[in-house]
PyMOL Python script that loads the backbone (N, CA, C, O; Angstrom):
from pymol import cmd

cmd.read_pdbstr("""\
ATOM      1  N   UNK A   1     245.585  27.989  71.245  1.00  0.00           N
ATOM      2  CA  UNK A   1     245.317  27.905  69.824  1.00  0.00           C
ATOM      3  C   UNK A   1     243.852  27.510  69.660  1.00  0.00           C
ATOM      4  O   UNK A   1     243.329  26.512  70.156  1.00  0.00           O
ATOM      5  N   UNK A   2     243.292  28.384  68.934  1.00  0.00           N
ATOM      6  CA  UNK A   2     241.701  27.812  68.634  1.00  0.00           C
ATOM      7  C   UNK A   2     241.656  27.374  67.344  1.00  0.00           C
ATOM      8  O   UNK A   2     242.527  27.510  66.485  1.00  0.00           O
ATOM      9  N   UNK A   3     240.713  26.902  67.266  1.00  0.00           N
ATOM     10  CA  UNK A   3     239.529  26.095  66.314  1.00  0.00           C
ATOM     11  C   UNK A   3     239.903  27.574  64.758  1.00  0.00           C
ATOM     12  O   UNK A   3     240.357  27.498  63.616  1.00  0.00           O
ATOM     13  N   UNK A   4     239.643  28.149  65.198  1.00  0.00           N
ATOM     14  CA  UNK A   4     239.263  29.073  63.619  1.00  0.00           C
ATOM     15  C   UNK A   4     240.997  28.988  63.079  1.00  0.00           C
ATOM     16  O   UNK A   4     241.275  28.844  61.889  1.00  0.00           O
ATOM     17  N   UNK A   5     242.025  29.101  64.137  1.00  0.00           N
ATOM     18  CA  UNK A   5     243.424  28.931  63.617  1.00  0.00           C
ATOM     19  C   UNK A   5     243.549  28.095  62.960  1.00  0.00           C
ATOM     20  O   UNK A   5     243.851  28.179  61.770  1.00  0.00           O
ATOM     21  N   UNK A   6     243.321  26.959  63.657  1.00  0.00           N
ATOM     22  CA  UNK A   6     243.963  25.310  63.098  1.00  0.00           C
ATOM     23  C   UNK A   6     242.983  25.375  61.661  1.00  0.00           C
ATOM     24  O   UNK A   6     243.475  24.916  60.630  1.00  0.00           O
ATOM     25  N   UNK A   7     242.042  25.767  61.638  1.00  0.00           N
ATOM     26  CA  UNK A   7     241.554  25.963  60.696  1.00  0.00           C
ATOM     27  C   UNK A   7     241.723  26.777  59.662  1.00  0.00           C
ATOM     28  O   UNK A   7     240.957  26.688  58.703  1.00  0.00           O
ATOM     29  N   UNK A   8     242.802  27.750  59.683  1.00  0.00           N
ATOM     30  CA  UNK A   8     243.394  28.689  58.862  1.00  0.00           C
ATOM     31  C   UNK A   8     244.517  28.124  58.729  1.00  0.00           C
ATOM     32  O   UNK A   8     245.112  28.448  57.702  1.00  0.00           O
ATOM     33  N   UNK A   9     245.135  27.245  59.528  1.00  0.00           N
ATOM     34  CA  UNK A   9     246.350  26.718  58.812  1.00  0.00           C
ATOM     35  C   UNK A   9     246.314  25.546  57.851  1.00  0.00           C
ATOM     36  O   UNK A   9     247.202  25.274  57.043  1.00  0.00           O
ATOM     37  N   UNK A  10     244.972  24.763  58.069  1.00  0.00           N
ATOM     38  CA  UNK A  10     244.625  23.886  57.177  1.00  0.00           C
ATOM     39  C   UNK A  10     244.332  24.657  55.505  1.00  0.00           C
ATOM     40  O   UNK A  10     244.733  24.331  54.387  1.00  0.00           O
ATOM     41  N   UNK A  11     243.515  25.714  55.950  1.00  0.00           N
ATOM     42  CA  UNK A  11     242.804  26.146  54.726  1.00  0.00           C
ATOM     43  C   UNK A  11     244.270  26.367  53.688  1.00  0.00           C
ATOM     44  O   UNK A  11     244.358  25.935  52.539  1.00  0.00           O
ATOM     45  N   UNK A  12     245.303  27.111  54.393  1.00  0.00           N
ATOM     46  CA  UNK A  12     246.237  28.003  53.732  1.00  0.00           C
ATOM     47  C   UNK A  12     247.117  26.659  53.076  1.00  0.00           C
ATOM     48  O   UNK A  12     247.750  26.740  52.024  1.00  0.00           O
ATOM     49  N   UNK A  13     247.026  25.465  53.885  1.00  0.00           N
ATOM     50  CA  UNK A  13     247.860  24.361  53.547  1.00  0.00           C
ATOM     51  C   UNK A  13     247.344  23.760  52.386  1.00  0.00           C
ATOM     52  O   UNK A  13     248.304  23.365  51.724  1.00  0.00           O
ATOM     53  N   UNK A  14     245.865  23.404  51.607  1.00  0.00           N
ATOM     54  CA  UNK A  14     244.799  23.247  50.957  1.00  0.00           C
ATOM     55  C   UNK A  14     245.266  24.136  49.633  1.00  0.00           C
ATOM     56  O   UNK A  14     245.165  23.817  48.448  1.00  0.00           O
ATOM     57  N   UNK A  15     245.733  25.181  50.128  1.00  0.00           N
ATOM     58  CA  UNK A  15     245.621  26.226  48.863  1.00  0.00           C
ATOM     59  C   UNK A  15     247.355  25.661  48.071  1.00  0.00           C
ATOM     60  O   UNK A  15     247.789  25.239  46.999  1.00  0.00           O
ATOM     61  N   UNK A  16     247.786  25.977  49.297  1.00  0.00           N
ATOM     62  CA  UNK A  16     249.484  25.841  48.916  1.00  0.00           C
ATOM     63  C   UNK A  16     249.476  24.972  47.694  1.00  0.00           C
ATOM     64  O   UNK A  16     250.017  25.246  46.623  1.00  0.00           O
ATOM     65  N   UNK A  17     248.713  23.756  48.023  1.00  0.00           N
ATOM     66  CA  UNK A  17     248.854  22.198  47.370  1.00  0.00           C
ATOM     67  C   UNK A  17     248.364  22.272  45.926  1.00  0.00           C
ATOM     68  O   UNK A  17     248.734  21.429  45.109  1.00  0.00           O
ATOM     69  N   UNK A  18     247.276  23.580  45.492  1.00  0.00           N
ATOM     70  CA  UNK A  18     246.139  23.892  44.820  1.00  0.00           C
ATOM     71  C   UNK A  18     247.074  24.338  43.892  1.00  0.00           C
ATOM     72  O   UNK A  18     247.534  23.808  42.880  1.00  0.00           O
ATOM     73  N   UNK A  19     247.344  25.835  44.640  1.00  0.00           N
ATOM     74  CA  UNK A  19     247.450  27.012  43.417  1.00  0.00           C
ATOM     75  C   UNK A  19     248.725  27.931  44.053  1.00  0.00           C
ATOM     76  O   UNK A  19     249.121  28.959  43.503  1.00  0.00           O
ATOM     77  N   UNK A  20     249.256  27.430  45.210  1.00  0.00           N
ATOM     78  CA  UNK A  20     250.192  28.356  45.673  1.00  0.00           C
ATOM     79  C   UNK A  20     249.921  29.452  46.394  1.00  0.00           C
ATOM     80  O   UNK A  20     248.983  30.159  46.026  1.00  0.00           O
ATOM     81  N   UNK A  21     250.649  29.796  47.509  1.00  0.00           N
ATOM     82  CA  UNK A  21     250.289  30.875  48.399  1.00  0.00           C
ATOM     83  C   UNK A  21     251.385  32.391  47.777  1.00  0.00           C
ATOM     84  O   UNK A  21     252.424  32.280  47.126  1.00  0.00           O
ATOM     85  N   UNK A  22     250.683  33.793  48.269  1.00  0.00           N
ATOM     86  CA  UNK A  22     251.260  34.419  47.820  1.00  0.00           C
ATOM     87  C   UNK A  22     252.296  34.812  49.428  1.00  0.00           C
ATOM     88  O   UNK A  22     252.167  34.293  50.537  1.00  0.00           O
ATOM     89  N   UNK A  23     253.162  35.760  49.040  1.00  0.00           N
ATOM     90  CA  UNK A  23     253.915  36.151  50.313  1.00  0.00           C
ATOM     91  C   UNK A  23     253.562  36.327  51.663  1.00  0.00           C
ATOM     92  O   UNK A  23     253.954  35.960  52.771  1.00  0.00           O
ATOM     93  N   UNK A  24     252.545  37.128  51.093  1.00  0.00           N
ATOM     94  CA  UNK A  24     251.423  37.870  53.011  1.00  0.00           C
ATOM     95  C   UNK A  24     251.204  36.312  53.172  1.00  0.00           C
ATOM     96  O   UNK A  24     251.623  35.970  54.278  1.00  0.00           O
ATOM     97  N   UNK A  25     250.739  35.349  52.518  1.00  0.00           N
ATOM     98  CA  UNK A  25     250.015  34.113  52.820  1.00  0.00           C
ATOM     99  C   UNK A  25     250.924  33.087  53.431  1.00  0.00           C
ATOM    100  O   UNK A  25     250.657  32.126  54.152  1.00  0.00           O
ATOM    101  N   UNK A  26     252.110  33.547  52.943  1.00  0.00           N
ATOM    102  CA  UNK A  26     253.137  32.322  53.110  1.00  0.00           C
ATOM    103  C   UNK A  26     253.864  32.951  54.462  1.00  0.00           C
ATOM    104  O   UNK A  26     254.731  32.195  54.900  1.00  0.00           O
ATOM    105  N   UNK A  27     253.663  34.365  55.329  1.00  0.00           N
ATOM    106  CA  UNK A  27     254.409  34.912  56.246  1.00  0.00           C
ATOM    107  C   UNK A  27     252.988  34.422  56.888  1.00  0.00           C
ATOM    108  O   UNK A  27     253.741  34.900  57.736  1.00  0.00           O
ATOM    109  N   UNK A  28     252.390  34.209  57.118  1.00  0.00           N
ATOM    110  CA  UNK A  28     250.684  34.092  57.531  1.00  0.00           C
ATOM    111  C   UNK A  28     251.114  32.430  57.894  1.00  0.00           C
ATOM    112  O   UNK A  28     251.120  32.081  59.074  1.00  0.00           O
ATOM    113  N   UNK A  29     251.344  31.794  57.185  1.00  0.00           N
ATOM    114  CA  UNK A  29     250.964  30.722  57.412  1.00  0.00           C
ATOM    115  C   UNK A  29     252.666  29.597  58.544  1.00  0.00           C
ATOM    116  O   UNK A  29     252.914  28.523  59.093  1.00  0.00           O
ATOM    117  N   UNK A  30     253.251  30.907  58.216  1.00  0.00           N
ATOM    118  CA  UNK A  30     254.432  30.221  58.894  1.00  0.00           C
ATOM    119  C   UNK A  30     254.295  31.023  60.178  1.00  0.00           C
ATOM    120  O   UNK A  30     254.612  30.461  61.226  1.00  0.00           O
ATOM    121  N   UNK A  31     253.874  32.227  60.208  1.00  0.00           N
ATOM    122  CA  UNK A  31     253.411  32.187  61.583  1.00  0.00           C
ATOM    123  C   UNK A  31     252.393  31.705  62.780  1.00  0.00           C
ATOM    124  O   UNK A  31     252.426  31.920  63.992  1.00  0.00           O
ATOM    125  N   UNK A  32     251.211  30.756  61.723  1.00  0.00           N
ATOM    126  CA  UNK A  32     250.316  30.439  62.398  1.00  0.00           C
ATOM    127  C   UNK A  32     250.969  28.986  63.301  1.00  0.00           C
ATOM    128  O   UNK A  32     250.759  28.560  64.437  1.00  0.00           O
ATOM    129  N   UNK A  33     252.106  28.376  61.810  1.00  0.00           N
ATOM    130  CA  UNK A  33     252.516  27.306  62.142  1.00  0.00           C
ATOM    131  C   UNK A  33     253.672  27.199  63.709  1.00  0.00           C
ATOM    132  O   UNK A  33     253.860  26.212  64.422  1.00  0.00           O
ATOM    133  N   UNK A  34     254.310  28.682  63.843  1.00  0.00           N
ATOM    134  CA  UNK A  34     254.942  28.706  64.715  1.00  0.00           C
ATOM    135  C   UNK A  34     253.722  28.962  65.988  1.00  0.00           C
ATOM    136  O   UNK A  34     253.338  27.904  66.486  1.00  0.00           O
ATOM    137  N   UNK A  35     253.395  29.609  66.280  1.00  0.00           N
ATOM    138  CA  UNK A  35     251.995  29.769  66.702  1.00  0.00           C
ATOM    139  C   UNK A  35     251.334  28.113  68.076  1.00  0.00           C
ATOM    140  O   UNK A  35     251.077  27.911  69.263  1.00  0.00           O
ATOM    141  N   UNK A  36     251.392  27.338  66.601  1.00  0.00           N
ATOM    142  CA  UNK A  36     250.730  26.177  66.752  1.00  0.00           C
ATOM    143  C   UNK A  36     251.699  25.158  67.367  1.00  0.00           C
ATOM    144  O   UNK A  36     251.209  24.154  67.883  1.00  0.00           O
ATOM    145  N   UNK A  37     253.208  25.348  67.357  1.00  0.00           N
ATOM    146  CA  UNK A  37     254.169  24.424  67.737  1.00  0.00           C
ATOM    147  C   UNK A  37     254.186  24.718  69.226  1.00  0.00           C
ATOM    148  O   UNK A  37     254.005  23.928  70.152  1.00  0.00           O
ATOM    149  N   UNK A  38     254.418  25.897  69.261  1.00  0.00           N
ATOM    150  CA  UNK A  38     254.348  26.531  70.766  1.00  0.00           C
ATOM    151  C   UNK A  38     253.344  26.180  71.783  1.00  0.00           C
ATOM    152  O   UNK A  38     253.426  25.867  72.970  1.00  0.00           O
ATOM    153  N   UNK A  39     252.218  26.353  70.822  1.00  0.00           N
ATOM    154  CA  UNK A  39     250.893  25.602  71.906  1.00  0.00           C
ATOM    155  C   UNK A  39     250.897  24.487  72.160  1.00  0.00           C
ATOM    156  O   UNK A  39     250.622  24.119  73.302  1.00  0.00           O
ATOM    157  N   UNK A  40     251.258  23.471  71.018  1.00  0.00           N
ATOM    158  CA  UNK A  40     251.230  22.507  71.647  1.00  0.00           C
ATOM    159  C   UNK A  40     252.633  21.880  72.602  1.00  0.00           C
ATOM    160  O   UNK A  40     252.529  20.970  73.425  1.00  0.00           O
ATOM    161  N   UNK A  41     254.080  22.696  72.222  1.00  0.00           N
ATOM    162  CA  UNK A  41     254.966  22.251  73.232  1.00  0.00           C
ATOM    163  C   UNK A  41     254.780  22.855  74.628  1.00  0.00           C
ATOM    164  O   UNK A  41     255.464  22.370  75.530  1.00  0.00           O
ATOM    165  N   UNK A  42     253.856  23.953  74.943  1.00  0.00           N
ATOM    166  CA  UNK A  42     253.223  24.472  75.798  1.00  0.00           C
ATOM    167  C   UNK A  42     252.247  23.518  77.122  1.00  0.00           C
ATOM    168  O   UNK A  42     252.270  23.523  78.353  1.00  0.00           O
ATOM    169  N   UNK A  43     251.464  22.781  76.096  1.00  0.00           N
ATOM    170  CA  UNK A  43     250.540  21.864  76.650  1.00  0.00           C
ATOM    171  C   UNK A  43     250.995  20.389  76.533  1.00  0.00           C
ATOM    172  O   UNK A  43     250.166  19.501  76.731  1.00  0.00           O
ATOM    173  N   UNK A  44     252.283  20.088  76.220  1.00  0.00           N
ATOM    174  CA  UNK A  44     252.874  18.866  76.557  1.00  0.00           C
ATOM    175  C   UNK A  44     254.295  19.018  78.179  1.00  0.00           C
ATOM    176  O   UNK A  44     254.791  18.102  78.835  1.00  0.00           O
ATOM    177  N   UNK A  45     254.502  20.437  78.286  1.00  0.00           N
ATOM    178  CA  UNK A  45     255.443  20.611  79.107  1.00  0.00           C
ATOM    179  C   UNK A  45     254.076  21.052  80.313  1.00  0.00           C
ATOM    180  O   UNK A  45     254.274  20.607  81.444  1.00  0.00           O
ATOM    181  N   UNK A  46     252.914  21.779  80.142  1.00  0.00           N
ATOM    182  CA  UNK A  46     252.222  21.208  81.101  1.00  0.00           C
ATOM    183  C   UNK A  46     251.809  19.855  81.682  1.00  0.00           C
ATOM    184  O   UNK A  46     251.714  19.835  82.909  1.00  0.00           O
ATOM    185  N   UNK A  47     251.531  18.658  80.989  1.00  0.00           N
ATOM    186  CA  UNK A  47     251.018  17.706  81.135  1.00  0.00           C
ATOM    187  C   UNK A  47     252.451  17.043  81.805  1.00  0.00           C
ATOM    188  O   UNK A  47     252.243  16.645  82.951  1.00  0.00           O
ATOM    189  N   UNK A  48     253.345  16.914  81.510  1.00  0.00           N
ATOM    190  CA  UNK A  48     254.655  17.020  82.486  1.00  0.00           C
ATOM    191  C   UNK A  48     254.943  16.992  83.537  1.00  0.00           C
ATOM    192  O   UNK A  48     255.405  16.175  84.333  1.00  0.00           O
ATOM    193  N   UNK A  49     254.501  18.411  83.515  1.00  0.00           N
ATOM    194  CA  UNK A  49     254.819  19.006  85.137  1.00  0.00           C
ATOM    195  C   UNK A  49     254.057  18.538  85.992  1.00  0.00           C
ATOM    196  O   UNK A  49     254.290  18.819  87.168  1.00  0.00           O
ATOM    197  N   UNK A  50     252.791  17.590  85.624  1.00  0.00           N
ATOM    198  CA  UNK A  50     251.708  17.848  86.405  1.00  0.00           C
ATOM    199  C   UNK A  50     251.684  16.126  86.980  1.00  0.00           C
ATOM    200  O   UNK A  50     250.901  15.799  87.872  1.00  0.00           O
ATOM    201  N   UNK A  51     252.766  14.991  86.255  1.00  0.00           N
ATOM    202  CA  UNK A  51     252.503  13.954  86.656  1.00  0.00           C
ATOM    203  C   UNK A  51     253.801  13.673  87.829  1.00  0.00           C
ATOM    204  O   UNK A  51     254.980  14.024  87.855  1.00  0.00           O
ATOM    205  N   UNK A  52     253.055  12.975  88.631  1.00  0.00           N
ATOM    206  CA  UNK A  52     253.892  12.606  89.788  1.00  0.00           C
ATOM    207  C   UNK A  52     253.798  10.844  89.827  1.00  0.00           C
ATOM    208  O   UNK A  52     252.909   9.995  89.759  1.00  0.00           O
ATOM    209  N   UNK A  53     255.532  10.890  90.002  1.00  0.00           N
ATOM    210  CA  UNK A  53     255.944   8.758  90.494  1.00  0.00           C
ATOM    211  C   UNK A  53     255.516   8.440  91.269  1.00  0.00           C
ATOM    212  O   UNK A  53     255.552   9.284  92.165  1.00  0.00           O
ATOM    213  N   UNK A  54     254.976   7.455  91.562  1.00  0.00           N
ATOM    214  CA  UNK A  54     255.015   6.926  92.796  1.00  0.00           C
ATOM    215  C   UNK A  54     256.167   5.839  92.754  1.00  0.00           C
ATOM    216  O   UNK A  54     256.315   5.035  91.834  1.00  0.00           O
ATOM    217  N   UNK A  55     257.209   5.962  94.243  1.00  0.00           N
ATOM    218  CA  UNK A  55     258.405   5.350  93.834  1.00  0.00           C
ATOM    219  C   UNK A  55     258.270   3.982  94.855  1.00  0.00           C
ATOM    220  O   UNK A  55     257.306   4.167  95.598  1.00  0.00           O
ATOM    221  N   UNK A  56     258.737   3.054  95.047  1.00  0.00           N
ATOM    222  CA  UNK A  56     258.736   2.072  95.536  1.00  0.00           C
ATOM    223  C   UNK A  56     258.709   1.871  96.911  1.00  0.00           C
ATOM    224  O   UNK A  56     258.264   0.900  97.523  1.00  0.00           O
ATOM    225  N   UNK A  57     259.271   2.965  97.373  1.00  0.00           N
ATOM    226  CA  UNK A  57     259.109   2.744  99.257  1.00  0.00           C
ATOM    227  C   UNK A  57     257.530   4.159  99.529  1.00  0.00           C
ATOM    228  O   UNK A  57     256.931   4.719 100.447  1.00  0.00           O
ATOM    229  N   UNK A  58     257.546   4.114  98.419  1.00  0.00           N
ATOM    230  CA  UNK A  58     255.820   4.849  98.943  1.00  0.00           C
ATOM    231  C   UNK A  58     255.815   6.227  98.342  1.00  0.00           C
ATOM    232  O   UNK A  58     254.986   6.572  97.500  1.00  0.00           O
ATOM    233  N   UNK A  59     256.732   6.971  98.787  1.00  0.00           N
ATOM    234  CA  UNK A  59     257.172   8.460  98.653  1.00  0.00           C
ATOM    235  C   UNK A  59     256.666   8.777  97.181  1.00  0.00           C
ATOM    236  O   UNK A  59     256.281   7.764  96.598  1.00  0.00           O
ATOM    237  N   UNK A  60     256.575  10.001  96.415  1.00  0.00           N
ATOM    238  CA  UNK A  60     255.365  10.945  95.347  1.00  0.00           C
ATOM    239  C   UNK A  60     256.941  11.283  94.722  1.00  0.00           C
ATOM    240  O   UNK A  60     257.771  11.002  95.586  1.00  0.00           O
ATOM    241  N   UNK A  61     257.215  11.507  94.183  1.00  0.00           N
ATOM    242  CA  UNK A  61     258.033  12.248  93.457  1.00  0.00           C
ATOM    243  C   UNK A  61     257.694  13.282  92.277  1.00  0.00           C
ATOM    244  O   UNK A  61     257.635  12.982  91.085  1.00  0.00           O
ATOM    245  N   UNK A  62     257.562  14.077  92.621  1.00  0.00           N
ATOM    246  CA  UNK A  62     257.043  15.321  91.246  1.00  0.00           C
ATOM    247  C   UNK A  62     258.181  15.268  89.873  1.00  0.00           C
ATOM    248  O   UNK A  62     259.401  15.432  89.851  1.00  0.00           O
ATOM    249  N   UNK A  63     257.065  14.928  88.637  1.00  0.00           N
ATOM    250  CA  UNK A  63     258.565  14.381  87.661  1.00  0.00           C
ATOM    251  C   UNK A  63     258.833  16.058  87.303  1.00  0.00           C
ATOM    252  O   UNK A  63     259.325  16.123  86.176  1.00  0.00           O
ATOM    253  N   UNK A  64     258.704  17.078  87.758  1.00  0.00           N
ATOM    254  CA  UNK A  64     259.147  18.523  87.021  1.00  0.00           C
ATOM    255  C   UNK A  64     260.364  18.894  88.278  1.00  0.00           C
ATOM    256  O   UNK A  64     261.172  19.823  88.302  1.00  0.00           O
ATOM    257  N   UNK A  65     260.147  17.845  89.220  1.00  0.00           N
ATOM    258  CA  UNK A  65     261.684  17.895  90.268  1.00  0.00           C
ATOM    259  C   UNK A  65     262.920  16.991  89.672  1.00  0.00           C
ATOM    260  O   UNK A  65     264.104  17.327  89.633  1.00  0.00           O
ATOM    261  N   UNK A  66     262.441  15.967  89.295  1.00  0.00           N
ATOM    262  CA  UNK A  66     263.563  15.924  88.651  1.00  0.00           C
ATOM    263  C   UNK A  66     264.219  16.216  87.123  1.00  0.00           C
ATOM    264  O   UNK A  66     265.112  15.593  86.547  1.00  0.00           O
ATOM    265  N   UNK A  67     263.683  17.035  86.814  1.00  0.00           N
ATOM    266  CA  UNK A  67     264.255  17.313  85.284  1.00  0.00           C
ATOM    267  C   UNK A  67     265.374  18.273  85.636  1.00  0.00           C
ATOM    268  O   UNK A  67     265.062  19.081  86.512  1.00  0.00           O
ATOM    269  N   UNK A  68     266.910  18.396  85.037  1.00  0.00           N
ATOM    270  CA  UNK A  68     267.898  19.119  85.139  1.00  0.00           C
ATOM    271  C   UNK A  68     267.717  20.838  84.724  1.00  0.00           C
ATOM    272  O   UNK A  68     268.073  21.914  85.204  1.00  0.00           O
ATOM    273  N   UNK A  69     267.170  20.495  83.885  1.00  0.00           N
ATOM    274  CA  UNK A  69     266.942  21.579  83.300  1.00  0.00           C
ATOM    275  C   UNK A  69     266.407  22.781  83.506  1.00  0.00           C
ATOM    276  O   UNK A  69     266.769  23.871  83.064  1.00  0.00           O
ATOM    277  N   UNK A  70     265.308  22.440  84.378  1.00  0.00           N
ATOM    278  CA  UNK A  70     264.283  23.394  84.779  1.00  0.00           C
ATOM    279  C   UNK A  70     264.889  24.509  85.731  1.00  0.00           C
ATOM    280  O   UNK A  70     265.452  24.217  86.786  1.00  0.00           O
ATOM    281  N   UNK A  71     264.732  25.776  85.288  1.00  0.00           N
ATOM    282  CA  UNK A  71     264.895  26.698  86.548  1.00  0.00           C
ATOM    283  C   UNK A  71     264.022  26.691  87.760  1.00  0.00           C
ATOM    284  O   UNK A  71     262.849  26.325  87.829  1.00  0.00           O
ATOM    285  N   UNK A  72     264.840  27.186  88.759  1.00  0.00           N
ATOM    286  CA  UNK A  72     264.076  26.783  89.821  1.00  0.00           C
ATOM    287  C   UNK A  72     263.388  28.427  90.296  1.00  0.00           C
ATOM    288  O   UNK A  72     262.615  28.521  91.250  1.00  0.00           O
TER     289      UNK A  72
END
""", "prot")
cmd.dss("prot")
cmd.show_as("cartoon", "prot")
cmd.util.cbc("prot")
cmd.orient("prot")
């Protein structure tokens, strides 16, 4: 997600509050918003994957090994 987006979802949010968005604006702006959820649940399930325990008898544990969920 860049800079000119987040910035189009602000602008469109600005207007909403103003004068109201029209349809194209309001399919526009709920897609930017989906858009923007994704990136950032994107870059929180990276930051995730990427931290490792250190567990008490020494050993690393990768925390994206133990999540149930994850396909392997």
């Amino acid at each position: 997600m860049d800079a000119a987006k987040i910035a189009r979802i602000n602008e469109l949010y600005h207007k909403s509050k103003a004068v109201g968005l029209t349809d194209a604006e309001k399919k526009e702006q709920q897609q930017l918003r989906q858009e923007y959820i994704f990136a950032v649940k994107n870059n929180l399930r990276n930051t995730l994957n990427n931290i490792d325990i250190k567990e008490k008898d020494g050993s690393i544990t990768r925390l994206q090994d133990l999540d149930p969920t994850r396909k392997a």
